[in-house]
N, CA and C atoms as an extended XYZ file, in Angstrom:
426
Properties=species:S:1:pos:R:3:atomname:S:1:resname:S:1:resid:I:1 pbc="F F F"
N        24.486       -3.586        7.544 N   UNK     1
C        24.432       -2.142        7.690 CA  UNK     1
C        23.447       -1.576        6.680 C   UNK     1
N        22.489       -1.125        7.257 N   UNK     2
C        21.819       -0.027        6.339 CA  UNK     2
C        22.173        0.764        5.070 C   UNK     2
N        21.538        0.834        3.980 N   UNK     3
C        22.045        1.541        2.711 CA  UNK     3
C        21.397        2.993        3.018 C   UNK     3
N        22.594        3.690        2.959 N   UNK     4
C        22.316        5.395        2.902 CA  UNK     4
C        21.155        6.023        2.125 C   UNK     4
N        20.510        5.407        1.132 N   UNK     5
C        20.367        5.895       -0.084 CA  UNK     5
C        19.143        6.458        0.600 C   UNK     5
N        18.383        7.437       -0.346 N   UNK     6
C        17.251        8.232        0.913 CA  UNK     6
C        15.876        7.035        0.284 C   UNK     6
N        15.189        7.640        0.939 N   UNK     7
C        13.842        6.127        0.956 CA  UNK     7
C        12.988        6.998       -0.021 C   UNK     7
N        12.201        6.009       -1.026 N   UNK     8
C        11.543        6.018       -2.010 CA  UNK     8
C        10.416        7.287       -1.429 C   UNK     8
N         9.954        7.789       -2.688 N   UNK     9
C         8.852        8.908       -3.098 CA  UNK     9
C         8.068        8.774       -4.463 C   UNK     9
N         7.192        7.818       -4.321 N   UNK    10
C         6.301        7.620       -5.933 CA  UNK    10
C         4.817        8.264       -5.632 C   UNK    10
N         4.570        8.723       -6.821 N   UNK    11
C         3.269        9.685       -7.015 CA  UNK    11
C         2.593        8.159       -8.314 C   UNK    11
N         1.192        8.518       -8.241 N   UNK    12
C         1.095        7.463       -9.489 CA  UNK    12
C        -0.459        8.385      -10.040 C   UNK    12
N        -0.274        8.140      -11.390 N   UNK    13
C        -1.836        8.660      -11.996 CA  UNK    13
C        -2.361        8.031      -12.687 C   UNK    13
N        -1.945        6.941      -13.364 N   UNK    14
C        -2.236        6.429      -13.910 CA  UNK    14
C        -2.134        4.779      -13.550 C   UNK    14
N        -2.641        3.385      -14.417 N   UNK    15
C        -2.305        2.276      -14.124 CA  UNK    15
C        -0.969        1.751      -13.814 C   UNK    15
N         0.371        1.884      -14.942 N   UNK    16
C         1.126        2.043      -15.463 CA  UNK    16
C         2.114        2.821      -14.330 C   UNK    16
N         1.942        3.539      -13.355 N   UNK    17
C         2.713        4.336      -12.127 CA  UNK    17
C         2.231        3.592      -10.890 C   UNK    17
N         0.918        2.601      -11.072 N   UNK    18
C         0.447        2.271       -9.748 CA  UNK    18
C         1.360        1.264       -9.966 C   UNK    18
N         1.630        0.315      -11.156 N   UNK    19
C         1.785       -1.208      -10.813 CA  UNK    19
C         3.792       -0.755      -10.105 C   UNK    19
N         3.906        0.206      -10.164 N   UNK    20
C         5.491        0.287       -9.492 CA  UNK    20
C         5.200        0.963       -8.254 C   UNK    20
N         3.967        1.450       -7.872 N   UNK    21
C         4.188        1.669       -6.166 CA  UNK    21
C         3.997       -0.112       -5.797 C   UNK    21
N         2.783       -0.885       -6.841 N   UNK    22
C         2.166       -2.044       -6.294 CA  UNK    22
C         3.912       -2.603       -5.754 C   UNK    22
N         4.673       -2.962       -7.016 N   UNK    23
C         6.268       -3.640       -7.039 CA  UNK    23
C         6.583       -3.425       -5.916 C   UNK    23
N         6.815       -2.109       -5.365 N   UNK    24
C         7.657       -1.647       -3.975 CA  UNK    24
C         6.971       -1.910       -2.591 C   UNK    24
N         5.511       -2.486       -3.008 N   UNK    25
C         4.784       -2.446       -1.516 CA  UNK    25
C         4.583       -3.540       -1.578 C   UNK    25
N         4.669       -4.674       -2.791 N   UNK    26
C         4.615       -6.162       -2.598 CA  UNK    26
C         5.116       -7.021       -1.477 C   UNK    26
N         4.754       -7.804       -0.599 N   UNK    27
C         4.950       -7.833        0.825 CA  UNK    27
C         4.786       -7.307        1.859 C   UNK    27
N         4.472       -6.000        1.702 N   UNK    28
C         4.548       -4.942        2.913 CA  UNK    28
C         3.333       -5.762        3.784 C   UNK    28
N         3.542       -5.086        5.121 N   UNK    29
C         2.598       -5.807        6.280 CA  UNK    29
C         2.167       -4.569        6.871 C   UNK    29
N         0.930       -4.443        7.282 N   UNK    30
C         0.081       -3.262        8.248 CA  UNK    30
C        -0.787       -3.921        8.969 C   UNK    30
N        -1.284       -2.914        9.814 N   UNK    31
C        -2.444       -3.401       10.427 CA  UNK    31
C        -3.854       -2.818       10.253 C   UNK    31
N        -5.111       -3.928       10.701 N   UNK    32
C        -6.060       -2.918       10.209 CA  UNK    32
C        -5.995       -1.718       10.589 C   UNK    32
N        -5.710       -1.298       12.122 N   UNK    33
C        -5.493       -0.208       12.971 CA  UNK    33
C        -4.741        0.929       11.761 C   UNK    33
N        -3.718        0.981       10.900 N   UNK    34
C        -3.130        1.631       10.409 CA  UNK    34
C        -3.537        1.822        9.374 C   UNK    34
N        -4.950        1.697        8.820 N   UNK    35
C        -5.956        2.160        7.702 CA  UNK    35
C        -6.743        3.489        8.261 C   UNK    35
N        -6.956        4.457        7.671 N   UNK    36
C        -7.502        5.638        8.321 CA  UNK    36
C        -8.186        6.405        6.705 C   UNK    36
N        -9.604        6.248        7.110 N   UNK    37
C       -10.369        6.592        5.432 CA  UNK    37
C       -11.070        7.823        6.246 C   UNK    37
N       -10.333        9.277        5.521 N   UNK    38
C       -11.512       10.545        6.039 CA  UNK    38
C       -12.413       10.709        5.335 C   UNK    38
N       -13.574       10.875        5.140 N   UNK    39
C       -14.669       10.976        4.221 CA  UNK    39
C       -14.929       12.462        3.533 C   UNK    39
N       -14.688       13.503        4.904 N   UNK    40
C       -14.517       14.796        4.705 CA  UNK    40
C       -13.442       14.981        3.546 C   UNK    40
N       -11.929       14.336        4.027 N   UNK    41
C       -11.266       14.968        3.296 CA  UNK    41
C       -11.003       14.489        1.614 C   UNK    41
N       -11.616       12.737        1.827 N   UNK    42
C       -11.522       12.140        0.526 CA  UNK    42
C       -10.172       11.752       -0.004 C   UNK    42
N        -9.398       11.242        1.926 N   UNK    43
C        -8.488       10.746        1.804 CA  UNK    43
C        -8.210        9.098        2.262 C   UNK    43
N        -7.471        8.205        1.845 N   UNK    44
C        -7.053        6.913        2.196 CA  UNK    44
C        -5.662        7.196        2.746 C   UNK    44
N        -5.453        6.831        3.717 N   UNK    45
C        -3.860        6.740        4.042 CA  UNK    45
C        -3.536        5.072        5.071 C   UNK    45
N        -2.385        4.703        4.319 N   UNK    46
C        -1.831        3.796        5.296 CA  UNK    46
C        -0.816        3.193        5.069 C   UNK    46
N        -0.492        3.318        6.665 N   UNK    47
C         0.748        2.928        7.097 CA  UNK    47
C         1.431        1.555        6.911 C   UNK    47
N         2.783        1.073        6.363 N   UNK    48
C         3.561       -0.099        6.194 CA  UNK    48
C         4.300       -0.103        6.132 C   UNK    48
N         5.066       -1.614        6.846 N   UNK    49
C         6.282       -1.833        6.967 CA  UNK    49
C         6.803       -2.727        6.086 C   UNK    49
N         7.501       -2.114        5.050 N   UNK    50
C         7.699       -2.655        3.799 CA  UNK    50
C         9.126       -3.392        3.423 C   UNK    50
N         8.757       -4.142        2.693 N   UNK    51
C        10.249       -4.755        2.178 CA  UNK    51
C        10.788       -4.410        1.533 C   UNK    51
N        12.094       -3.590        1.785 N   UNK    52
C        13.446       -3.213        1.209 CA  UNK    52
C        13.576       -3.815       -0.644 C   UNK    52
N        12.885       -3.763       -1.459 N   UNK    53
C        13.211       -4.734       -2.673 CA  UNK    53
C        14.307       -4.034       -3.093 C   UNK    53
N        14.310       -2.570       -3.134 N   UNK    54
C        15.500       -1.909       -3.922 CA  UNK    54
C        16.818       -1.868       -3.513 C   UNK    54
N        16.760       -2.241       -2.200 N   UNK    55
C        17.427       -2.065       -0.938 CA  UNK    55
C        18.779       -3.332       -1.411 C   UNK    55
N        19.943       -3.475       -0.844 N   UNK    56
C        20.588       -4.816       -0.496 CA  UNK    56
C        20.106       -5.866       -0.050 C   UNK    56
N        18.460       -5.976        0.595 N   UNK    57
C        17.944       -7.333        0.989 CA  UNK    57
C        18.313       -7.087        2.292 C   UNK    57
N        17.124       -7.742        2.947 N   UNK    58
C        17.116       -7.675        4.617 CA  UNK    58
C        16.747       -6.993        5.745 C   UNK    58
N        15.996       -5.511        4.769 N   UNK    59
C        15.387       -4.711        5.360 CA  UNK    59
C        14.387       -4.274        5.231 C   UNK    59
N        13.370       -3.722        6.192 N   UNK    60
C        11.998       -3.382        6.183 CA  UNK    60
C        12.213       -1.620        6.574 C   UNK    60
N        11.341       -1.036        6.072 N   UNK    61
C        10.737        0.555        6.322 CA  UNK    61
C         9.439        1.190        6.524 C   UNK    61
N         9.359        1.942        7.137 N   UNK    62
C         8.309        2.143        7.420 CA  UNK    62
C         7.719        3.194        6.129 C   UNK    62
N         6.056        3.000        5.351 N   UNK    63
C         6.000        3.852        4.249 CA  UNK    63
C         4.492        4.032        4.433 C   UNK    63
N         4.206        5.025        3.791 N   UNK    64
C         2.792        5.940        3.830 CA  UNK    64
C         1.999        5.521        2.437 C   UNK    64
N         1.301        4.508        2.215 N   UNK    65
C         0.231        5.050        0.907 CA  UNK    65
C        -0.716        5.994        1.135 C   UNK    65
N        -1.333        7.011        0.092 N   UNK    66
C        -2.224        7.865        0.396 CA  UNK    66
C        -2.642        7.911       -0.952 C   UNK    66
N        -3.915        7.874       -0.823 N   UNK    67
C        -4.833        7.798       -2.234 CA  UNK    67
C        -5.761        9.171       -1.970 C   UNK    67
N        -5.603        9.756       -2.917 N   UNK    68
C        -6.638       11.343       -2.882 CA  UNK    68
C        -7.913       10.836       -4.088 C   UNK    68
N        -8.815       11.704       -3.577 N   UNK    69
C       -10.349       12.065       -4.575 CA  UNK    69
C       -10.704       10.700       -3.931 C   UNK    69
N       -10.745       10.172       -3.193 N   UNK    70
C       -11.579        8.741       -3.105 CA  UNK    70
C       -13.500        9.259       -2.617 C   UNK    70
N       -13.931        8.567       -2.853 N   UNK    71
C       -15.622        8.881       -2.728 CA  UNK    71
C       -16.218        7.767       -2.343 C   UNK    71
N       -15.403        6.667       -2.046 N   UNK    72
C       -15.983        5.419       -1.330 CA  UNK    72
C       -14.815        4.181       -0.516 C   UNK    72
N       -15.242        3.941        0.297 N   UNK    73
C       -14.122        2.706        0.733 CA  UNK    73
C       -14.710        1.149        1.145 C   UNK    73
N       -14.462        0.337        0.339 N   UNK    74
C       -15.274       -0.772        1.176 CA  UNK    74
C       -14.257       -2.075        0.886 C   UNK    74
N       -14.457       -2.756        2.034 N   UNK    75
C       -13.512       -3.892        2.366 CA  UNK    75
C       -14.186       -5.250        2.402 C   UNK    75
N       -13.576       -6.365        2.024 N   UNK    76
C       -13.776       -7.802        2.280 CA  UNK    76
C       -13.062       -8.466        2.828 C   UNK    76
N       -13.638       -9.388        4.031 N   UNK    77
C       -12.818      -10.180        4.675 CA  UNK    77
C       -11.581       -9.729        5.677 C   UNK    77
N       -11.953       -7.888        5.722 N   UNK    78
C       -11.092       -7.467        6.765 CA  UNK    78
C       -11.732       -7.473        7.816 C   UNK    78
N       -11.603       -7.564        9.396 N   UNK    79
C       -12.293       -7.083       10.056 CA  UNK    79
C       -12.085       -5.964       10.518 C   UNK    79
N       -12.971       -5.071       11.129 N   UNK    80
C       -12.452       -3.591       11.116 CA  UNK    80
C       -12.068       -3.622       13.007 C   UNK    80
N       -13.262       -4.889       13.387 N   UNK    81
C       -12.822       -4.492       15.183 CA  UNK    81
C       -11.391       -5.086       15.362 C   UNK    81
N       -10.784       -5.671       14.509 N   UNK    82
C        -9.455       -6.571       15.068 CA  UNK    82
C        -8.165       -5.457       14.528 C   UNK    82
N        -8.226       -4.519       15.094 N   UNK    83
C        -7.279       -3.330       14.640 CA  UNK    83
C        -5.707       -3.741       14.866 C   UNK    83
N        -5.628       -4.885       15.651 N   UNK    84
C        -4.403       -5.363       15.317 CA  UNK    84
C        -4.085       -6.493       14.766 C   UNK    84
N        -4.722       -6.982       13.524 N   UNK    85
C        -4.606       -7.835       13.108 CA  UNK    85
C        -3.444       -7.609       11.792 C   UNK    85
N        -2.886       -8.325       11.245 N   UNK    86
C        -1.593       -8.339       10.340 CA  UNK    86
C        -2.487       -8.552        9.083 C   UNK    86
N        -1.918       -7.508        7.952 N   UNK    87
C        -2.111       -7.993        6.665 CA  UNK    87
C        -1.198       -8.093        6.226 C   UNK    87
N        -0.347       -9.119        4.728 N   UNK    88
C         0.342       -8.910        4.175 CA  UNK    88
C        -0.225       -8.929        2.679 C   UNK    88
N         0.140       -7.326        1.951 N   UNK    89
C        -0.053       -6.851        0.935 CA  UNK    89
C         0.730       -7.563       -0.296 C   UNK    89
N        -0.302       -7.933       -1.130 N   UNK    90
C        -0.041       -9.065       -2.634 CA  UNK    90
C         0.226       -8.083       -3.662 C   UNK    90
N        -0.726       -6.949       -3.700 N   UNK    91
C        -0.542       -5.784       -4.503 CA  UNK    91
C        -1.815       -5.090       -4.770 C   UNK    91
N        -1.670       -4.103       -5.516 N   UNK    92
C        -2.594       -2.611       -6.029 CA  UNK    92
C        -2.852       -2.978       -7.267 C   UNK    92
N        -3.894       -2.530       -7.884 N   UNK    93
C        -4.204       -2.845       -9.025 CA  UNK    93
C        -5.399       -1.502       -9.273 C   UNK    93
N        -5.272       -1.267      -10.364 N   UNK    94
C        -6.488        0.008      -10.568 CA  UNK    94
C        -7.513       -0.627      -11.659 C   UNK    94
N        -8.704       -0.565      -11.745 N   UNK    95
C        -9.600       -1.146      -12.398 CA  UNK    95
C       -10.132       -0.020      -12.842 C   UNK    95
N       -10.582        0.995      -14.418 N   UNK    96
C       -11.027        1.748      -14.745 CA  UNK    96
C       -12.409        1.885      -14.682 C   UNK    96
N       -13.114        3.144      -14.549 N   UNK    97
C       -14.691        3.058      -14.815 CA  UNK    97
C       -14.302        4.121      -15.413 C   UNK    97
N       -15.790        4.998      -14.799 N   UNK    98
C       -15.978        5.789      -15.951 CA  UNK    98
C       -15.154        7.117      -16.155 C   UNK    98
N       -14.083        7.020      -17.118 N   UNK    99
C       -12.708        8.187      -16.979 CA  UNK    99
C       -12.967        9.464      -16.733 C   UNK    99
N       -12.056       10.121      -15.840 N   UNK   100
C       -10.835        9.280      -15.212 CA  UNK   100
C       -10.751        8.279      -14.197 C   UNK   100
N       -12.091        8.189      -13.455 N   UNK   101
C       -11.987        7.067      -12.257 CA  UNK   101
C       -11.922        5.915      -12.625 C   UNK   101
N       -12.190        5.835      -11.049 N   UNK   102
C       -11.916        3.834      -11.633 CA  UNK   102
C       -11.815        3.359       -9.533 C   UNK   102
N       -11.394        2.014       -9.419 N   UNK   103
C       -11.391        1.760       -8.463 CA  UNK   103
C       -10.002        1.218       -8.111 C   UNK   103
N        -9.216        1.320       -7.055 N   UNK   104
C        -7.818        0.878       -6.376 CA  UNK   104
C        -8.225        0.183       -5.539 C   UNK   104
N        -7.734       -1.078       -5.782 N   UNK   105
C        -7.428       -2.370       -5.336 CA  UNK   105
C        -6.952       -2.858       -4.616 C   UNK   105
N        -6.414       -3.327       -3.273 N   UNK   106
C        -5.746       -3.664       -2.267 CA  UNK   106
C        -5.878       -5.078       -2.075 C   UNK   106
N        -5.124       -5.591       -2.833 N   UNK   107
C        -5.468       -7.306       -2.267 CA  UNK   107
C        -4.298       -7.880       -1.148 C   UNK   107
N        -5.149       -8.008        0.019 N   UNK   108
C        -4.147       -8.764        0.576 CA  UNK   108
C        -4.095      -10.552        0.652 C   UNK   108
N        -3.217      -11.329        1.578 N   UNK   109
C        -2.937      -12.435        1.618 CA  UNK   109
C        -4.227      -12.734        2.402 C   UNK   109
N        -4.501      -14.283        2.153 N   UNK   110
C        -5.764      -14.841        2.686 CA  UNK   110
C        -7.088      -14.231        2.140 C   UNK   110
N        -7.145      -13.304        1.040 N   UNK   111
C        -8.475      -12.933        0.543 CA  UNK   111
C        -8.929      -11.855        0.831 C   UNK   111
N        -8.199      -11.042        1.439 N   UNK   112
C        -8.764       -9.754        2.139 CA  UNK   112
C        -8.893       -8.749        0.887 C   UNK   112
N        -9.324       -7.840        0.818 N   UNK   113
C        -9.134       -6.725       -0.108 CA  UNK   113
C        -9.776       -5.538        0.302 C   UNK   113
N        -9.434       -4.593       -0.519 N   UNK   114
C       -10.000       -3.216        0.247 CA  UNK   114
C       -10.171       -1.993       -1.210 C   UNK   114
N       -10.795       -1.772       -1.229 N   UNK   115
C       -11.508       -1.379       -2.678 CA  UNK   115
C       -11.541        0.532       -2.382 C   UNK   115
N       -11.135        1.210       -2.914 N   UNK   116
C       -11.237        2.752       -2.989 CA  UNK   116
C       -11.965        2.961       -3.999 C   UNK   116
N       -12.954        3.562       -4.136 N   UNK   117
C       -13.642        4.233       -5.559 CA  UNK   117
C       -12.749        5.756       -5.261 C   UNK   117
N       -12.585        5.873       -6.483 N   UNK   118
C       -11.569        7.325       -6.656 CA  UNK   118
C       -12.608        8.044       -8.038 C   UNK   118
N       -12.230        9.253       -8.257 N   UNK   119
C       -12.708       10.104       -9.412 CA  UNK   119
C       -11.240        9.962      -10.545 C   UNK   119
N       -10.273        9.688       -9.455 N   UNK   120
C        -9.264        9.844      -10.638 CA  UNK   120
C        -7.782        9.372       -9.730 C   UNK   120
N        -7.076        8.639      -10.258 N   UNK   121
C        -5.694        8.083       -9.688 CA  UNK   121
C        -4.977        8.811       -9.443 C   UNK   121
N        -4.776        9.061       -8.041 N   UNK   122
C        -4.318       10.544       -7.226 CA  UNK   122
C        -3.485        9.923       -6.123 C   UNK   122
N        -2.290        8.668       -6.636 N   UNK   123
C        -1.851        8.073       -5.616 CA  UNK   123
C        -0.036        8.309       -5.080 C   UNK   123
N         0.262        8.313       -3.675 N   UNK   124
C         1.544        9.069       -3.625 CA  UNK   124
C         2.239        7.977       -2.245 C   UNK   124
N         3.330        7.391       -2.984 N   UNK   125
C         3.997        6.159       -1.749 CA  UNK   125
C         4.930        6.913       -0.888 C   UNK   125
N         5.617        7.148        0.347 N   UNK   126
C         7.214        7.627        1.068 CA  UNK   126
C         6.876        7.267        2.345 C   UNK   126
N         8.567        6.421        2.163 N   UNK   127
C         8.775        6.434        2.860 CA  UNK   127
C         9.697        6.962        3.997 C   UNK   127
N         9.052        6.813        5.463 N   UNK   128
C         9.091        8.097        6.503 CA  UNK   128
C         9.813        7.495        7.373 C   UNK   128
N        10.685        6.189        7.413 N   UNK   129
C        11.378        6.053        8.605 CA  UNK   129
C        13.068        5.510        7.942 C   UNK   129
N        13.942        5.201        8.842 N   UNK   130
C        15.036        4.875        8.706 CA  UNK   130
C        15.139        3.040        8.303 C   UNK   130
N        15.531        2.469        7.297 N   UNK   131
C        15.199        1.091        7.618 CA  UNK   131
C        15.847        0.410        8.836 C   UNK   131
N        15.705       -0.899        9.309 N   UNK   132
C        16.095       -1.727        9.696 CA  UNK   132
C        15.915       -3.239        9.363 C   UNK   132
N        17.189       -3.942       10.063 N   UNK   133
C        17.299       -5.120        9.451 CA  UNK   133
C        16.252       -6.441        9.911 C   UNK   133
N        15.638       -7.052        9.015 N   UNK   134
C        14.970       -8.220        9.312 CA  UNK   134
C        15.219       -9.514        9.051 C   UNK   134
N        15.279      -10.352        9.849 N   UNK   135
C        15.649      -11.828        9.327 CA  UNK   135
C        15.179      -12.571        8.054 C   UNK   135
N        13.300      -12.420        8.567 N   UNK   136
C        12.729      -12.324        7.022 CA  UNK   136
C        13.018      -12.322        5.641 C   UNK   136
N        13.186      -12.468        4.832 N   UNK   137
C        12.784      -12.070        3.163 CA  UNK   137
C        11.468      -12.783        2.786 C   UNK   137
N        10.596      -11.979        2.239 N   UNK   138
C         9.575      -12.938        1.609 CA  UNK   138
C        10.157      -13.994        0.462 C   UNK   138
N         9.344      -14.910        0.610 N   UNK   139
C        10.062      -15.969       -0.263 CA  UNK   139
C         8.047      -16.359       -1.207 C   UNK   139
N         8.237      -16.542       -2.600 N   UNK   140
C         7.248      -16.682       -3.061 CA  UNK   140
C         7.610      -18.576       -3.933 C   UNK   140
N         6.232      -18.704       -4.120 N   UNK   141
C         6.506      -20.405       -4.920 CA  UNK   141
C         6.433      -19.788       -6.614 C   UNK   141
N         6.800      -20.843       -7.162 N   UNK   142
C         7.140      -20.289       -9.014 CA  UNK   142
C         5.870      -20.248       -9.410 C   UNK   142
């Protein structure tokens, strides 16, 4: 049975706030399709179905990253025509330049990554659906 508790809401500005959205989205799975970079608005958003860590175990949710001030987006080893292809997310990491920016990190499994140049760490996690139960748990080696 599902835990009542209402579903996570993290804002992050700094390194130090990202590496606990990174914690909560560790595992999460999307697709390329569910990456959406506006240039106009100098937004990143995307969609995942994430693993329950805080949760009792056994459940996935659906959750929103959205990164504001971004001024560049560029990817490796994703393809952009295979919009339904599966990533599973290793974690976020923010790399500083010249302050307050810096660049956000997206590494996924198999080498993929996806790089935001930002002016400044303007990042906000929630999740937007009800969980449900998955057979799954990620399981990692020591």
């Amino acid at each position: 049975m599902s835990d009542p508790a209402p579903g996570l809401k993290l804002l992050a500005e700094d390194a130090d706030d990202l590496a606990v959205i990174s914690a909560a989205l560790q595992d999460a799975v999307t697709k390329i399709g569910d990456i959406s970079y506006e240039p106009a608005a100098r937004r990143l958003t995307i969609g995942f179905n994430r693993f329950r860590w805080e949760g009792k175990g056994g459940e996935r949710i659906r959750s929103g990253l959205q990164l504001g001030g971004v001024m560049r987006v560029q990817s490796r080893r994703l393809r952009r025509e295979a919009r339904d292809a599966v990533l599973s997310l290793l974690g976020v990491t923010f790399e500083p330049g010249e302050a307050p920016g810096g660049v956000v990190v997206l590494t996924f499994a198999g080498g993929g990554e996806l790089r935001a140049e930002v002016e400044c760490l303007d990042a906000a996690l929630a999740d937007v659906s009800a969980p449900w139960p998955t057979p799954r748990r990620p399981a990692h080696e020591d």
